[in-house]
NUVOLO-271436 format. One record per residue (C-alpha): residue number from 1; chain; x, y, z. Coordinates in nm, 3 decimals, m for minus. Layout:
% NUVOLO-271436
   k c       u       v       w
 NUM A       X       Y       Z
...
//
This chain:
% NUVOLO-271436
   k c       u       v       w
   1 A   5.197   9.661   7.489
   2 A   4.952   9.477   7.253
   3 A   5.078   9.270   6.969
   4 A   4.901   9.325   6.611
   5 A   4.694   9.044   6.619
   6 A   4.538   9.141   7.001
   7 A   4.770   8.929   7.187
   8 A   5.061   9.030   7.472
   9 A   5.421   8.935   7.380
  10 A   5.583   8.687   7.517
  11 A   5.836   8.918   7.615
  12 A   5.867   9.325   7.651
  13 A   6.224   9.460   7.541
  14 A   6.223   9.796   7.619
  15 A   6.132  10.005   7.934
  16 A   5.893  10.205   7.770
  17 A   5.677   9.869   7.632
  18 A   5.758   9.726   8.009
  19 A   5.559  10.095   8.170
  20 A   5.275  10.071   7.922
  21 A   5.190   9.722   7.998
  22 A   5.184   9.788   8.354
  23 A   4.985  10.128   8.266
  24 A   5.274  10.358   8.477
  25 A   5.574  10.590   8.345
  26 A   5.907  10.494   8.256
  27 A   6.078  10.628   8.519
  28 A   5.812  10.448   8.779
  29 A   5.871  10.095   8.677
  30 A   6.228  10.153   8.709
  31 A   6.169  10.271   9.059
  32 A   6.022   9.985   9.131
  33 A   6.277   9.777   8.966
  34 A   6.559   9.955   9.194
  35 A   6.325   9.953   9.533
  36 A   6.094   9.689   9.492
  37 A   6.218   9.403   9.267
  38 A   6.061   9.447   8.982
  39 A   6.131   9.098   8.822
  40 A   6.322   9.272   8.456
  41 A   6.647   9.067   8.309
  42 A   6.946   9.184   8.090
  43 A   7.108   8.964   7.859
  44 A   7.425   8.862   7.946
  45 A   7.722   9.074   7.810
  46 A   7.470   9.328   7.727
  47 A   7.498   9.697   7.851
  48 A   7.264   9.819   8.156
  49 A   7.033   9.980   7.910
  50 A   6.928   9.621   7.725
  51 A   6.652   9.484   7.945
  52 A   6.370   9.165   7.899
  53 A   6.040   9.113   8.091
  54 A   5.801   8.859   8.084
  55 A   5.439   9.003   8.106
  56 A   5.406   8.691   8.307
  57 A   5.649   8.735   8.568
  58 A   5.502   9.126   8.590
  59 A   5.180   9.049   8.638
  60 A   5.317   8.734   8.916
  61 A   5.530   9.025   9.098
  62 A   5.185   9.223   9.127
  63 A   4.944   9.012   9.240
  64 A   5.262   8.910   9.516
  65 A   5.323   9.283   9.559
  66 A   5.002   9.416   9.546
  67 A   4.793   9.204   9.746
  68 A   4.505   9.306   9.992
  69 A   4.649   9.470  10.278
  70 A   4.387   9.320  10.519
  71 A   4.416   8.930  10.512
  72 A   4.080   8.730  10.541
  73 A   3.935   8.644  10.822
  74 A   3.977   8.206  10.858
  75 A   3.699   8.217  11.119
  76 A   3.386   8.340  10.983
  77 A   2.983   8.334  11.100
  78 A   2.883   8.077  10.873
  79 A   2.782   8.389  10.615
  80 A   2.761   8.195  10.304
  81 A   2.909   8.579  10.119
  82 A   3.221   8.538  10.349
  83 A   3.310   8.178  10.213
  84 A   3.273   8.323   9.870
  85 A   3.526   8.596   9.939
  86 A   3.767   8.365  10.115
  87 A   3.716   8.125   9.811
  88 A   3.800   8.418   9.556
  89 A   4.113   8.465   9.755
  90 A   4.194   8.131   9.772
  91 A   4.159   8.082   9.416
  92 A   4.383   8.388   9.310
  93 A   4.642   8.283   9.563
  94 A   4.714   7.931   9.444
  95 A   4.681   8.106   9.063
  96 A   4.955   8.338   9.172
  97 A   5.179   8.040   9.310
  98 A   5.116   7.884   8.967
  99 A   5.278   8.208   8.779
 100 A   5.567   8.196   9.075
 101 A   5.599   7.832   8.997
 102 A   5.609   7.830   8.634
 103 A   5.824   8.162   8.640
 104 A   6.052   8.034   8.872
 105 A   6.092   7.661   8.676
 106 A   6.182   7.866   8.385
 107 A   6.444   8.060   8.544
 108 A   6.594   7.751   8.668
 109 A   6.615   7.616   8.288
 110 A   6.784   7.927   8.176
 111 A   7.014   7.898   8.498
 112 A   7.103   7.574   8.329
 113 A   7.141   7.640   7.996
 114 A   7.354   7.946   8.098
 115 A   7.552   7.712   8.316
 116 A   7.647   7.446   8.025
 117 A   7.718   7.713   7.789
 118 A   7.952   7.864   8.052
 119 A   8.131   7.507   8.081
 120 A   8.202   7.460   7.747
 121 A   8.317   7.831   7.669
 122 A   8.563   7.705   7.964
 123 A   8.673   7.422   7.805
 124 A   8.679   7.547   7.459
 125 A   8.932   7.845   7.636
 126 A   9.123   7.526   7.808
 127 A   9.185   7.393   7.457
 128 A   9.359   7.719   7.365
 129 A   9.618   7.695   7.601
//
């Protein structure tokens, strides 16, 4: 899904947003939510039909998912075209551990802040007693 002024969202909230910017059907990105992993949240205390995805983490999942099924050869001939290639891959590699990264450091500060708000909802239910 495109925003109005050309940009992606931040975030997709709806399946159907979720299939379009991965250019597949509905019912194939859930697929591959169910089989594969397909990196979609729910808010909590929200039904199983509320759902969140970062374009981010989706595109992070594919280029981890999707890669070349044939790894580069290290050893090469000294071909100055096969150090290009292996640099190419090199470069999209660490760019896709920079997604990971960044995806996963922002999971971890939603882990937290999910955490703390569960600790005081505890002690604000400890009060009541």
């Amino acid at each position: 899904m495109i925003a109005a002024d050309g940009s992606t969202p931040h975030v997709l909230t709806c399946w159907k947003d979720i299939a379009n910017y991965m250019g597949k059907g509905v019912r194939t990105v859930q697929r591959w939510e169910q089989e594969f992993g397909l990196p979609v949240r729910r808010p909590l205390g929200s039904n199983k039909k509320a759902i969140l995805a970062r374009p981010s983490d989706l595109d992070a999942w594919v280029a981890l998912r999707c890669g070349a099924r044939s790894p580069i050869p290290l050893a090469t001939n000294g071909n100055r075209q096969d150090a290009i290639v292996r640099l190419a891959a090199l470069s999209a590699n660490i760019e896709t551990a920079r997604q990971l990264h960044d995806s996963n450091r922002l999971l971890q500060n939603e882990f937290k802040s999910a955490m703390l708000s569960l600790r005081e909802r505890i002690r604000t239910l400890r009060n009541y007693d």
